[in-house]
Backbone as JSON, one array per atom type, in Angstrom:
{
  "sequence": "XXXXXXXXXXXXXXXXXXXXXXXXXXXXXXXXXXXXXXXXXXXXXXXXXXXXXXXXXXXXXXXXXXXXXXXXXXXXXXXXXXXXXXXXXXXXXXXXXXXXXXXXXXXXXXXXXXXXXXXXXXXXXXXXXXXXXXXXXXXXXXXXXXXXXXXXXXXXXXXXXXXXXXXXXXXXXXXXXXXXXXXXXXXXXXXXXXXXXXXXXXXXXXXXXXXXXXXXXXXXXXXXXXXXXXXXXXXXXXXXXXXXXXXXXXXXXXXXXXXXXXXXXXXXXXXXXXXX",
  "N": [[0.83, -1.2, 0.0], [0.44, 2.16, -0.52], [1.11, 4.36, 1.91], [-0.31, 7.69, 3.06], [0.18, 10.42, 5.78], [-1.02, 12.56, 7.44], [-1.01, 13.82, 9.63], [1.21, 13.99, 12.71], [0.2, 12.06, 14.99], [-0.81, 9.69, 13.43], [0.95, 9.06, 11.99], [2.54, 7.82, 13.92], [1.21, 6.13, 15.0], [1.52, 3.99, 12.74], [4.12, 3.33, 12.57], [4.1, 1.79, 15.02], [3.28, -0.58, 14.39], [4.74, -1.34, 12.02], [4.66, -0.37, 9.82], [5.76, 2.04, 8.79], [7.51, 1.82, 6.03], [5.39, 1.79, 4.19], [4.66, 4.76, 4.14], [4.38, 7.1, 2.0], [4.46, 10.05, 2.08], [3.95, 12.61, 3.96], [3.09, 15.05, 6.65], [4.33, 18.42, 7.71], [4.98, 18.27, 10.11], [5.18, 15.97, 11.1], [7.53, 14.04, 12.84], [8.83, 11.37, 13.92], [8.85, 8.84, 13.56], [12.59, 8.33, 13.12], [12.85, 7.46, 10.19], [11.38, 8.83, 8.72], [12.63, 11.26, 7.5], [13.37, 11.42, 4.79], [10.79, 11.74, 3.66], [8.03, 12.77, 1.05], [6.72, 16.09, 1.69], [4.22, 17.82, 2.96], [3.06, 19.66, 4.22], [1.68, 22.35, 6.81], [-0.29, 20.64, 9.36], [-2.42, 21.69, 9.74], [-2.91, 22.73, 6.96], [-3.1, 21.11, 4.86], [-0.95, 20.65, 1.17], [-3.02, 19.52, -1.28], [-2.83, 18.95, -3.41], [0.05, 18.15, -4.09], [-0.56, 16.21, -2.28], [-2.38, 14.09, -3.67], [-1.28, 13.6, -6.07], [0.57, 12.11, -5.12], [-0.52, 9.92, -5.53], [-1.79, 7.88, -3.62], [-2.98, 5.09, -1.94], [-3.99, 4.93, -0.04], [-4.76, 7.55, 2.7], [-3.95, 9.06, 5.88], [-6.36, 10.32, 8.42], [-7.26, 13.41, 10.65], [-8.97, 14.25, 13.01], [-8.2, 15.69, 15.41], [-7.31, 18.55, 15.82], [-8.64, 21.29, 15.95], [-10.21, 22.67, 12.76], [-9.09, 20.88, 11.34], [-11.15, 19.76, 9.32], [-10.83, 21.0, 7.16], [-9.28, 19.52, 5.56], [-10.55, 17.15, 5.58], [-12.9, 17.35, 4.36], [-11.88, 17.78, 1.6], [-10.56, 15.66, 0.82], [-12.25, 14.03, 0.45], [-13.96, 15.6, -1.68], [-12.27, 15.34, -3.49], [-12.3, 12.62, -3.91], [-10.54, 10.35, -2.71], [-9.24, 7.53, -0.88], [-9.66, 7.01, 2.18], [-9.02, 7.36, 5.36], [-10.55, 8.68, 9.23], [-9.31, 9.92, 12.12], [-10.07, 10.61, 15.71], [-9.32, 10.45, 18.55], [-10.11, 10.71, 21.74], [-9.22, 9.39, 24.41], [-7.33, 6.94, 25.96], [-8.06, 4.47, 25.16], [-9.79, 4.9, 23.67], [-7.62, 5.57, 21.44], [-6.5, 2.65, 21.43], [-7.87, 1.36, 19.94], [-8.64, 2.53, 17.74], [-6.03, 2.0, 16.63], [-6.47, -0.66, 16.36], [-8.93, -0.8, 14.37], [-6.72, 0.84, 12.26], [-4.92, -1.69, 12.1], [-7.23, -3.46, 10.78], [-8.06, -2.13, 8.18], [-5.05, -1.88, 7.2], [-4.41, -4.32, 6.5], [-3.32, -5.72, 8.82], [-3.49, -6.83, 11.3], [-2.78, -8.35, 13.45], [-0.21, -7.47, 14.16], [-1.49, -4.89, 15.6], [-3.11, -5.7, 17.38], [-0.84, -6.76, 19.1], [0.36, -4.45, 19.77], [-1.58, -3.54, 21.52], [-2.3, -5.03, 23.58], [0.11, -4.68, 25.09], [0.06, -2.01, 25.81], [-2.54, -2.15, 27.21], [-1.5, -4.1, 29.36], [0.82, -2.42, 30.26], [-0.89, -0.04, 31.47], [-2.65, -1.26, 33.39], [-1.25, -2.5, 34.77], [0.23, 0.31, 35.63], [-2.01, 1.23, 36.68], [-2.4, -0.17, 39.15], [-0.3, 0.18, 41.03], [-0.84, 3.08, 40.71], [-2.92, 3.35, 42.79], [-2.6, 2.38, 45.33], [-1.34, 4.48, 45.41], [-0.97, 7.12, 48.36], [-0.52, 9.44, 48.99], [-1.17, 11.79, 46.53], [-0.25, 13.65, 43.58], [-0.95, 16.73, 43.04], [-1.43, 17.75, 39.39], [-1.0, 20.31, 36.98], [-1.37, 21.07, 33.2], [0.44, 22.48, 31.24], [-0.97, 23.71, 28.1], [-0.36, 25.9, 26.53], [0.58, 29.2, 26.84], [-0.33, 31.55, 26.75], [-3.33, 33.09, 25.42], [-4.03, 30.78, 28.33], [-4.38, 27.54, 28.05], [-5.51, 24.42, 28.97], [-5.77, 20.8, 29.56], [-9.03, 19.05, 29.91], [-11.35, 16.96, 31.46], [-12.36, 15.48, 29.49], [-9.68, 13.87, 28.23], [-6.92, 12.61, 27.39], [-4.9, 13.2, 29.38], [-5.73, 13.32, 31.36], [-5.81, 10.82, 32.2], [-3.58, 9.97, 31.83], [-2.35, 11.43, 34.04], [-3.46, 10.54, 36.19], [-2.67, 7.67, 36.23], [-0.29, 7.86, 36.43], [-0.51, 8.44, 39.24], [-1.15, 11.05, 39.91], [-3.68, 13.71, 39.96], [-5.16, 15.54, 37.69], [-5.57, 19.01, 38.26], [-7.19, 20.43, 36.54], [-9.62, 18.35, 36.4], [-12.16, 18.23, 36.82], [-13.8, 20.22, 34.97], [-15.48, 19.6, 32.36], [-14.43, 18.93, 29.65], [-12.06, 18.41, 26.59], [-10.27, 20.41, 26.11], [-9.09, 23.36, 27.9], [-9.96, 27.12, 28.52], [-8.4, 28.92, 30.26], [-7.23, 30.86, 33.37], [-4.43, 32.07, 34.51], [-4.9, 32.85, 37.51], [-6.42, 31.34, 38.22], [-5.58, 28.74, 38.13], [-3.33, 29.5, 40.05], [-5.46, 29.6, 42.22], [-5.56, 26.47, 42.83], [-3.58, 25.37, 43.17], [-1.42, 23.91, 42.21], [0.45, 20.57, 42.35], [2.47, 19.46, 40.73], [3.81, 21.55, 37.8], [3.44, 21.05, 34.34], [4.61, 21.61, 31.85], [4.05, 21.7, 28.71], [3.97, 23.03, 25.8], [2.01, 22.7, 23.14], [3.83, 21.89, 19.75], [6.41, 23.15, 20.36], [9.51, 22.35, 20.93], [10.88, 21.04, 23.4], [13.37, 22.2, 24.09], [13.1, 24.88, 23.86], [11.26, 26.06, 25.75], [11.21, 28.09, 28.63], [11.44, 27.86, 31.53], [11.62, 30.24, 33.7], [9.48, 31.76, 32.33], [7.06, 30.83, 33.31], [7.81, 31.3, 36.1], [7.8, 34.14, 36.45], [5.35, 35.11, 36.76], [2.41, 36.51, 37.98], [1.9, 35.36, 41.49], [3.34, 33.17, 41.34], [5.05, 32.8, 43.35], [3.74, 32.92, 45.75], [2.8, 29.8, 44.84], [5.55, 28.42, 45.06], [6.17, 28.83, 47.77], [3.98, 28.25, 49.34], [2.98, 25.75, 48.74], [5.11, 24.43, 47.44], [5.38, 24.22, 44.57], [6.8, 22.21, 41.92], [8.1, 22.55, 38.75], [8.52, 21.1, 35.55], [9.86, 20.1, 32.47], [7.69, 19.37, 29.66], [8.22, 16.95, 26.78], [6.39, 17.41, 24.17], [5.91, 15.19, 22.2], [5.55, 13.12, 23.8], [3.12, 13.72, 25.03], [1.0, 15.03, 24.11], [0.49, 13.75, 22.22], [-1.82, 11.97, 19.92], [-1.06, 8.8, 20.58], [0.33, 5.41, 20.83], [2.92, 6.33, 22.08], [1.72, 7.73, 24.25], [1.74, 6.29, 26.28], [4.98, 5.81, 26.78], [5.0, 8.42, 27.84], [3.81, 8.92, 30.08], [4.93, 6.63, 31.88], [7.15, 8.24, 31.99], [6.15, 10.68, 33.25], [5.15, 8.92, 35.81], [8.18, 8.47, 36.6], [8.59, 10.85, 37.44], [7.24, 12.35, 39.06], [6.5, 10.01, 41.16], [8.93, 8.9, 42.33], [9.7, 7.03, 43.92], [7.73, 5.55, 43.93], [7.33, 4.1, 41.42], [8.13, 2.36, 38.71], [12.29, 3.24, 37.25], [12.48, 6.02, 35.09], [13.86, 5.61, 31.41], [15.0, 6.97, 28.71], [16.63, 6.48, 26.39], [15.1, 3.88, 26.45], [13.04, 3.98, 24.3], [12.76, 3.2, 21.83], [13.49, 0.49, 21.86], [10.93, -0.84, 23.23], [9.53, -1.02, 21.02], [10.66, -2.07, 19.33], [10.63, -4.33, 20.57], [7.93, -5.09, 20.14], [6.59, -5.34, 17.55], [5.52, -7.53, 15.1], [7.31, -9.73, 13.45]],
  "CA": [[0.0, 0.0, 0.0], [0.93, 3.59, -0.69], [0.34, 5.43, 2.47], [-0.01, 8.85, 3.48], [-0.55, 10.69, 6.75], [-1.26, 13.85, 7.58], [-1.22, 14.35, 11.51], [2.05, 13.48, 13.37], [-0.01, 10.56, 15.75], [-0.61, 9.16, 12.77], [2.2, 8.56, 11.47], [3.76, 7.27, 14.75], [0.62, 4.64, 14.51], [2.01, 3.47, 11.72], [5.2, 3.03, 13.07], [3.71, 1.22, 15.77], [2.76, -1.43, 13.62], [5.66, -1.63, 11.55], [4.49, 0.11, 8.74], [6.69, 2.92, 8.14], [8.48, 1.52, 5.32], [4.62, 2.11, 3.15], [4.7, 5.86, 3.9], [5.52, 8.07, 0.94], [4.42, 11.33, 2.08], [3.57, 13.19, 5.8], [2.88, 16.02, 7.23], [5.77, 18.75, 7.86], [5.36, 18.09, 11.8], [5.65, 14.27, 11.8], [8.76, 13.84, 12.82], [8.98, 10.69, 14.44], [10.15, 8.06, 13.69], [13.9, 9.03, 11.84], [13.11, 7.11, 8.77], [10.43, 9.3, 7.67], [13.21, 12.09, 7.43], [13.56, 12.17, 3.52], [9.64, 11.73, 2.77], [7.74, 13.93, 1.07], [6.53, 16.96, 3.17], [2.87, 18.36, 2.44], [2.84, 21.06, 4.68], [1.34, 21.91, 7.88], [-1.53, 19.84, 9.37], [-3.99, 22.51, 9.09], [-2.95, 23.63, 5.52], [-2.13, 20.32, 3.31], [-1.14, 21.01, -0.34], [-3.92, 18.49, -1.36], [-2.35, 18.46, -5.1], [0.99, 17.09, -4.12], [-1.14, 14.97, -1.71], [-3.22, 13.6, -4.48], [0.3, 13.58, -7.03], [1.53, 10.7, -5.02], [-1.45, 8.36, -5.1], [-2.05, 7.26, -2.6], [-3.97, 4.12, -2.01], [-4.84, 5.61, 1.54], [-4.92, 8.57, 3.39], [-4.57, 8.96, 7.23], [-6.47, 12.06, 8.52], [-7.18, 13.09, 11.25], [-9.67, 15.66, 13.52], [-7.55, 16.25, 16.99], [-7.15, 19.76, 15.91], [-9.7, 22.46, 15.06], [-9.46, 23.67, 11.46], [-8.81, 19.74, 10.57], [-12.38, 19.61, 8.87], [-11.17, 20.9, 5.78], [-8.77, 18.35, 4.95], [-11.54, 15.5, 5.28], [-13.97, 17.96, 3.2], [-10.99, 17.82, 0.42], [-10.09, 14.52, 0.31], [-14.0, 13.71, -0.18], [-13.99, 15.87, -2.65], [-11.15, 14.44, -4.68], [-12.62, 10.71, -3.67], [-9.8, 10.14, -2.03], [-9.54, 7.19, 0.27], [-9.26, 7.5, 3.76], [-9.5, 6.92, 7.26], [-10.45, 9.5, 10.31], [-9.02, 9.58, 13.62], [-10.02, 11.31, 16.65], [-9.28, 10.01, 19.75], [-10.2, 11.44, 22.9], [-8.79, 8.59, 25.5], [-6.25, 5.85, 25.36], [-8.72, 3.26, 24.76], [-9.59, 5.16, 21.63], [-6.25, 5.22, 20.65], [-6.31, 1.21, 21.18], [-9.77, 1.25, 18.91], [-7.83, 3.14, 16.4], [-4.76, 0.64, 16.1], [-7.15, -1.72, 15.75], [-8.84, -0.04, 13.15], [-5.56, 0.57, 11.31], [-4.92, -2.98, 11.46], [-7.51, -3.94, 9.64], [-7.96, -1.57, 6.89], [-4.03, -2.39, 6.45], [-4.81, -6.25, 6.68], [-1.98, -6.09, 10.0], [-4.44, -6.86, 12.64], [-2.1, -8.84, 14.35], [0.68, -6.13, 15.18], [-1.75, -3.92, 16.07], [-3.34, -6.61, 18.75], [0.16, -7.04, 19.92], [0.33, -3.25, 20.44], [-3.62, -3.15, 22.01], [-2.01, -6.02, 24.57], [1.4, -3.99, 25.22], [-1.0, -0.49, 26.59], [-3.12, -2.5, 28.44], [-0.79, -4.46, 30.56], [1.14, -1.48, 30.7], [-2.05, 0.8, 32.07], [-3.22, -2.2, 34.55], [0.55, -2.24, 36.23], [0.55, 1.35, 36.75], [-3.05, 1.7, 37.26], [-2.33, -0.65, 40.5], [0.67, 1.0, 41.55], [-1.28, 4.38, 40.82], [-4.11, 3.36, 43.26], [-2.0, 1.94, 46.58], [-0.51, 5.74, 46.22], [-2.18, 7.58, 49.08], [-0.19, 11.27, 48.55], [-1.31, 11.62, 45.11], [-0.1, 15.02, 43.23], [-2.06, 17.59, 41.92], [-0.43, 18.36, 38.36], [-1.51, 21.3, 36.21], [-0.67, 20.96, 32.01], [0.24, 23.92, 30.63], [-0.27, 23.36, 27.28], [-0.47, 27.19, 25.61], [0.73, 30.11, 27.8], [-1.29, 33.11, 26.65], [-3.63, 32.22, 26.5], [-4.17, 29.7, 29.02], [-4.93, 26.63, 27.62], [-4.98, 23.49, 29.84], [-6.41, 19.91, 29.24], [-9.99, 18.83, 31.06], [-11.27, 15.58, 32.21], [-12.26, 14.17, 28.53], [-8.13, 13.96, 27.1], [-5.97, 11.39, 27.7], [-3.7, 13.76, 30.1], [-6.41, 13.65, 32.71], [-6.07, 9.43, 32.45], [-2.08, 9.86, 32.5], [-1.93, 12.13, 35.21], [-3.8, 9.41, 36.95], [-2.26, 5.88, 36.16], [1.12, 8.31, 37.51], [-0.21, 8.52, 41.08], [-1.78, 12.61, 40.68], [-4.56, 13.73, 39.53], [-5.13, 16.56, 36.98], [-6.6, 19.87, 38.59], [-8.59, 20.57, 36.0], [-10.25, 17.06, 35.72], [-13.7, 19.05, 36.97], [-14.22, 20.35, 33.82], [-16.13, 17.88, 31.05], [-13.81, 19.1, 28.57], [-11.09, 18.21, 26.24], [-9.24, 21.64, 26.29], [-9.87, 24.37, 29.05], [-9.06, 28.11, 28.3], [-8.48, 29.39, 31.85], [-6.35, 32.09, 33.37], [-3.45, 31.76, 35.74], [-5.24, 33.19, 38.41], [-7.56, 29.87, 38.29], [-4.29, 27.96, 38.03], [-3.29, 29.86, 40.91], [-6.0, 28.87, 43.46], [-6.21, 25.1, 42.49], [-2.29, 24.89, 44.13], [-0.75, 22.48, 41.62], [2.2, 20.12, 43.32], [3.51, 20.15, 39.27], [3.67, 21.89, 36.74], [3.72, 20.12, 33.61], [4.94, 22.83, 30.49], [4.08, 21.09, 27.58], [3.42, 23.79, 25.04], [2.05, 21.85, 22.03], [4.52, 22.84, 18.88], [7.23, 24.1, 20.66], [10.81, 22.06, 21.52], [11.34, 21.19, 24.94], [14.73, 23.31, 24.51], [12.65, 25.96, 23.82], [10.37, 26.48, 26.61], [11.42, 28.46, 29.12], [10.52, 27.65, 32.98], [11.67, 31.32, 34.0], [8.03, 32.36, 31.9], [6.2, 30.65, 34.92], [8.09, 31.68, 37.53], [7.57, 35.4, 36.56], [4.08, 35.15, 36.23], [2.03, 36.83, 39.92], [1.28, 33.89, 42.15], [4.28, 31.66, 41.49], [5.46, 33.22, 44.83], [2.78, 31.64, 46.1], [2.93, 28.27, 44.95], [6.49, 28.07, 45.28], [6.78, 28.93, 48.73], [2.87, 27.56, 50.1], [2.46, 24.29, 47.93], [6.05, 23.9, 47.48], [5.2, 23.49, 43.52], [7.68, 22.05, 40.77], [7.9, 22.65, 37.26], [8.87, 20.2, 34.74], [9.48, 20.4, 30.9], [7.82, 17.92, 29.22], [8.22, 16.74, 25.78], [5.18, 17.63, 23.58], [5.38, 14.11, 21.33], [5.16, 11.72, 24.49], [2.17, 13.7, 25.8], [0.49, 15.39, 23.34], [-0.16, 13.25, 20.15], [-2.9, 10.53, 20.9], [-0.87, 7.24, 19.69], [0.64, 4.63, 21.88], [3.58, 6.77, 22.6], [1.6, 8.83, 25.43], [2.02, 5.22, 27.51], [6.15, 6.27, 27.4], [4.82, 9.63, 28.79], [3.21, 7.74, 31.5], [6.3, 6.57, 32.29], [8.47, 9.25, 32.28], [5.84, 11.52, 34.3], [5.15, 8.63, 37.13], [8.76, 8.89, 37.57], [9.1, 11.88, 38.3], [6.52, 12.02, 40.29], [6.57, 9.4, 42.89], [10.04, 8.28, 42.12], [10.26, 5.74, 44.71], [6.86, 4.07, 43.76], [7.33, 3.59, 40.43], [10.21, 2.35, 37.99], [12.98, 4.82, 36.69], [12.24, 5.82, 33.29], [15.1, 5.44, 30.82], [14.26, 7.74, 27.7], [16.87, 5.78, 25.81], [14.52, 2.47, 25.92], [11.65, 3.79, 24.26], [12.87, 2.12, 20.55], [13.1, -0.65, 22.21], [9.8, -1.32, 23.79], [8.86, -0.46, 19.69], [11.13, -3.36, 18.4], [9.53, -5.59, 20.82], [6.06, -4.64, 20.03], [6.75, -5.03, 16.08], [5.7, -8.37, 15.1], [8.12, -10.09, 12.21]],
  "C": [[0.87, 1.26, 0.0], [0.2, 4.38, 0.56], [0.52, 6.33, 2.74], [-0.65, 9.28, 5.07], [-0.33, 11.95, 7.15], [-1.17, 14.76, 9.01], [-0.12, 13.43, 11.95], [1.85, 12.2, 13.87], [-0.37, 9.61, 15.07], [0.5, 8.38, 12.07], [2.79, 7.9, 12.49], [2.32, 5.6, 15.06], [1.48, 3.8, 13.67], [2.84, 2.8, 11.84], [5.26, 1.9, 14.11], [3.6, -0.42, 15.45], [3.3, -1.97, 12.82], [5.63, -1.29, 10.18], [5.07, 1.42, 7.93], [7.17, 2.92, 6.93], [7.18, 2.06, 4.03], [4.56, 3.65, 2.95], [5.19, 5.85, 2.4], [5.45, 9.23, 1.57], [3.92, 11.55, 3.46], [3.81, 14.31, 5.95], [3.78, 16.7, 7.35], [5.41, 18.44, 9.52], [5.13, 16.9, 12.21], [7.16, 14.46, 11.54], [9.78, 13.0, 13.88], [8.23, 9.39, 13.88], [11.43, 8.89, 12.83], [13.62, 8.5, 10.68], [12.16, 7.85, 8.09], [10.95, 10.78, 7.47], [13.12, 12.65, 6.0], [11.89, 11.84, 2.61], [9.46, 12.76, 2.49], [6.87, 14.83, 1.53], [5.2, 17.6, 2.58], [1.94, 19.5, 3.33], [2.35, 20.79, 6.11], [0.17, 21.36, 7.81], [-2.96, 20.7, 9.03], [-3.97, 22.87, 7.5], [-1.78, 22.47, 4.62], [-1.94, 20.72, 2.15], [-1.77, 19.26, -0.57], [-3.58, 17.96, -3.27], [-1.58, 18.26, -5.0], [0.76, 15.97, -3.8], [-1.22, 14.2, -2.74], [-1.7, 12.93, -5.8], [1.12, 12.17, -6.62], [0.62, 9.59, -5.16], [-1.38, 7.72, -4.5], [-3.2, 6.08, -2.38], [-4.87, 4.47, -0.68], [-4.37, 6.44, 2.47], [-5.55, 8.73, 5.11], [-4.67, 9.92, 7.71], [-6.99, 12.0, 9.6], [-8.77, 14.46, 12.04], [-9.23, 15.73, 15.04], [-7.42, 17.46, 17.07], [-8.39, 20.48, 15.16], [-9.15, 23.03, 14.05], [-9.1, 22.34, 10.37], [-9.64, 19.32, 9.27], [-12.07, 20.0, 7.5], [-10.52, 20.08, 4.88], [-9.29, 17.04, 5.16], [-12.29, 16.2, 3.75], [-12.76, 17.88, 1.71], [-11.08, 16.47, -0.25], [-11.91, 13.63, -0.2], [-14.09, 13.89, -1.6], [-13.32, 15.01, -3.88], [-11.55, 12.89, -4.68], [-11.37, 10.02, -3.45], [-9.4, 8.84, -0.55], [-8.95, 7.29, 1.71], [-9.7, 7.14, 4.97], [-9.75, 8.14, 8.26], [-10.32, 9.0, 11.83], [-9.57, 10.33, 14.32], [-10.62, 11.25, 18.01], [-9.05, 11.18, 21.01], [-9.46, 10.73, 24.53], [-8.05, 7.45, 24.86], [-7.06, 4.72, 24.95], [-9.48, 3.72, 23.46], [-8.95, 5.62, 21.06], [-6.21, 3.57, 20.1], [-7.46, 0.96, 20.08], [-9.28, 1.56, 17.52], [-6.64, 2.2, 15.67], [-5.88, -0.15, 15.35], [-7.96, -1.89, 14.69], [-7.86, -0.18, 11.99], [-5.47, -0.66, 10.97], [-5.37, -3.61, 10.68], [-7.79, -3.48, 8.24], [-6.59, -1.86, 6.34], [-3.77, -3.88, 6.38], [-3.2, -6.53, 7.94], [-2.83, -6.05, 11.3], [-3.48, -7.82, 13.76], [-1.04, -8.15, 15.18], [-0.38, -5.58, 16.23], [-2.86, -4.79, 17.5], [-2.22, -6.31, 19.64], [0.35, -5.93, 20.93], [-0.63, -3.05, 21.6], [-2.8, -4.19, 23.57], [-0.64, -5.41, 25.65], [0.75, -2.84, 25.94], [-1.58, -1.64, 27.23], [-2.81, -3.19, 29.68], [0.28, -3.46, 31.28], [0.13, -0.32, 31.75], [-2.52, -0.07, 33.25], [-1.75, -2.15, 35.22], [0.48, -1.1, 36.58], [-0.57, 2.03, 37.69], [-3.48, 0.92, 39.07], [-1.67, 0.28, 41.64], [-0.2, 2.22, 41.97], [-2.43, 4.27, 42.75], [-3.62, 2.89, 44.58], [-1.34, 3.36, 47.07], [-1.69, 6.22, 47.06], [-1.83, 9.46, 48.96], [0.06, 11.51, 46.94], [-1.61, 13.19, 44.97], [-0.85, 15.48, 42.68], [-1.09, 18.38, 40.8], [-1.9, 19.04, 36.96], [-0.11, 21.08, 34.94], [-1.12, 21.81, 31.89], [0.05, 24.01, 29.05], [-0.19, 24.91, 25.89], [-0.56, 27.72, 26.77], [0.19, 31.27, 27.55], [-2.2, 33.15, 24.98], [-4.0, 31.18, 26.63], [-4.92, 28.72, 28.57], [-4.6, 25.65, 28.34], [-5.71, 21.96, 29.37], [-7.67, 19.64, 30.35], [-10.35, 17.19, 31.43], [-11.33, 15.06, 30.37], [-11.03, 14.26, 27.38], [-7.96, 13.18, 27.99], [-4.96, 11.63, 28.94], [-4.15, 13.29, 31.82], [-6.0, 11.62, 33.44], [-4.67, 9.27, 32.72], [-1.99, 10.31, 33.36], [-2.52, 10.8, 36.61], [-3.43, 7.88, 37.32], [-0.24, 6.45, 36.85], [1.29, 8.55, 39.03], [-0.6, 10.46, 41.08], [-2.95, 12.43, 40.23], [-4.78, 15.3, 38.71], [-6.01, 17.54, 37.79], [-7.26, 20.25, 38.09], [-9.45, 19.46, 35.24], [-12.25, 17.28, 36.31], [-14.18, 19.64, 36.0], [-14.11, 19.72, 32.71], [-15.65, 18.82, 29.75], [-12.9, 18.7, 27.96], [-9.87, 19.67, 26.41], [-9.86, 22.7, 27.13], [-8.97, 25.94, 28.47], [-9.21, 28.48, 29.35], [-7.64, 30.71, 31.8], [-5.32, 31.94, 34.2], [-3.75, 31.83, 37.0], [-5.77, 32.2, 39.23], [-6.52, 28.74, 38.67], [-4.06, 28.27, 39.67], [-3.63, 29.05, 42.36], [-6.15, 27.37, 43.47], [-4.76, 24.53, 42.47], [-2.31, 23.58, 43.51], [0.46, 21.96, 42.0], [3.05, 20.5, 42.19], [2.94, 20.44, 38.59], [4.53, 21.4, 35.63], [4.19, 21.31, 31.84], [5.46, 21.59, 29.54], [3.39, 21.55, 26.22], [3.41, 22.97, 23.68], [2.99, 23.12, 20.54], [5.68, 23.48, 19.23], [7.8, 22.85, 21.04], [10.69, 22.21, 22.91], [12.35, 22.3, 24.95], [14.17, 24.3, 24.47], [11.55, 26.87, 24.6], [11.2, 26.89, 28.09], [10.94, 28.86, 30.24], [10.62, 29.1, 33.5], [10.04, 32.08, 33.41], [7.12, 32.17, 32.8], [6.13, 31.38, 35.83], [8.2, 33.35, 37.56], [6.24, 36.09, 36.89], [3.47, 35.7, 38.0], [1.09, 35.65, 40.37], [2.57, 33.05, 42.35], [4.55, 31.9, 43.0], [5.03, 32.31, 45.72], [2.97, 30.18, 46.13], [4.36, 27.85, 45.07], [7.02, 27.97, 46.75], [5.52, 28.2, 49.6], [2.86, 25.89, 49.91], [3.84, 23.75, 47.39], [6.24, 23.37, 45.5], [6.5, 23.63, 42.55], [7.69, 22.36, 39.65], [8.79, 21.99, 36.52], [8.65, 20.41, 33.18], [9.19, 19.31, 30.34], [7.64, 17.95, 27.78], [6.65, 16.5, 25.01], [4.93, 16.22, 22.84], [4.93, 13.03, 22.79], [3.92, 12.38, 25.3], [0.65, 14.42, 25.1], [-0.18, 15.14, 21.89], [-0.86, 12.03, 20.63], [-2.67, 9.08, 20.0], [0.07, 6.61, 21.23], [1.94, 5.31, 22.59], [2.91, 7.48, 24.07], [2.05, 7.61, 26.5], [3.77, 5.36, 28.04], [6.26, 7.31, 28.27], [4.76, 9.59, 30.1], [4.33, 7.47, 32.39], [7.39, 7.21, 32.76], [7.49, 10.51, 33.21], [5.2, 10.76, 35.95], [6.29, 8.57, 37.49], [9.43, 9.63, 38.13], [8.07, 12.59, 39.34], [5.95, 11.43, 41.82], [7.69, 8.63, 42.3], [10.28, 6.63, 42.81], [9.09, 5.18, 44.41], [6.64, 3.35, 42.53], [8.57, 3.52, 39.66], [10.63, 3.35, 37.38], [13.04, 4.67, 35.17], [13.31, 6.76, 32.54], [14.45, 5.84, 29.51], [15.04, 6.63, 26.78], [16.11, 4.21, 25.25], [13.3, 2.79, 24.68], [11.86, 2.93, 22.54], [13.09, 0.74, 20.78], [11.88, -1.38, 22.62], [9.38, -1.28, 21.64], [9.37, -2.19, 19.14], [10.12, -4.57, 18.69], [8.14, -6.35, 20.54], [5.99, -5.52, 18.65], [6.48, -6.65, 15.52], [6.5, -8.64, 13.76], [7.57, -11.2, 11.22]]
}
């Protein structure tokens, strides 16, 4: 198959599954895995060129609606009769729905089991662990600083923050994205802070922007709160990678109750996954 994909968590599906090698073409902000370095690039996710799209023929098209503004690259590919798939997962178990999905439209239903089996014994180990913790953190995601954009109970962040032993402060509002204000942030004394500005380089986020902000005072010296930079692909794109996230934010979170997470493994857990 000739495939294409258009949304980063797409593409790292793919990958998931062992399908990388069908890519031709992706998004300019997939950029994970390394081998999809010299494909060809079709712009950003909101604004495909839908005539190079179309130029490679594609036997199938993976699109996606996680972002507002996505709607017109379904309405395109319609147009053109284009085939295709839509994603848009709100929780890890419709991430696992989605593999499984993939699988069978790419006749690889068996990887993508393997994967579906790999998250859920992963999520039941930490969701034990998570649940014996009894000082369980309150962590605020920052994920747009002006303005305030945060995640609510129905995203995946609210279900990681949870299988890590905290609990998201804004898991009271039945939303996927919250626009708030700092002030709100403020009173709702988060242990961490999680700065994970979608689109932006860890190197490039700058914890000093917090800690200028009126209040930190506050939580730095009342609530004792941390701030942590976290990498926008392991928490932000809704494919099996957020379960490494998982990982790398229970342990820095309750260090001693959960295992130490080794960034170097995560191509490994991938190989394993990958059936041959």
């Amino acid at each position: 198959m000739r495939i294409i994909s258009i949304c980063p968590s797409n593409t790292e599906l793919l990958h998931f599954l062992g399908l990388t090698s069908m890519l031709v073409g992706v998004d300019d902000f997939s950029d994970w895995p390394k081998e999809i370095e010299q494909l060809p690039r079709l712009g950003p996710d909101l604004s495909i060129d839908m005539d190079k799209l179309q130029s490679l023929e594609p036997d199938l098209v993976l699109a996606s609606l996680s972002v507002p503004g996505m709607e017109k690259n379904i309405e395109e590919l319609e147009r053109r009769s284009i085939p295709h798939v839509i994603y848009n997962p709100q929780s890890l178990t419709d991430i696992q729905n989605d593999l499984l999905d993939l699988g069978k439209v790419t006749n690889h239903l068996p990887e993508a089991e393997k994967v579906n089996a790999w998250m859920k014994n992963e999520i039941t180990h930490y969701d034990k662990i998570s649940n014996s913790i009894k000082n369980r953190k309150k962590v605020y995601f920052e994920w747009w600083p002006k303005p305030i954009f945060t995640p609510g109970r129905v995203n995946w962040l609210s279900e990681i923050a949870h299988l890590a032993g905290g609990e998201n402060v804004f898991q009271d509002v039945e939303l996927a994205s919250v626009q708030t204000s700092w002030e709100d942030v403020v009173t709702r004394e988060p242990d961490i802070i999680g700065m994970v500005w979608v689109g932006v380089k860890t190197e490039k986020m700058k914890v000093s922007h917090i800690k200028k902000r009126e209040g930190w005072d506050h939580l730095e010296a009342n609530t004792r709160t941390e701030i942590y930079k976290l990498e926008e692909s392991l928490f932000c794109r809704p494919s099996p990678r957020l379960i490494i996230g998982m990982k790398r934010l229970a342990a820095l979170v309750h260090p001693n109750d959960f295992p130490a997470f080794l960034p170097e493994e995560e191509e490994s857990y991938i190989k394993k996954l990958q059936v041959t």
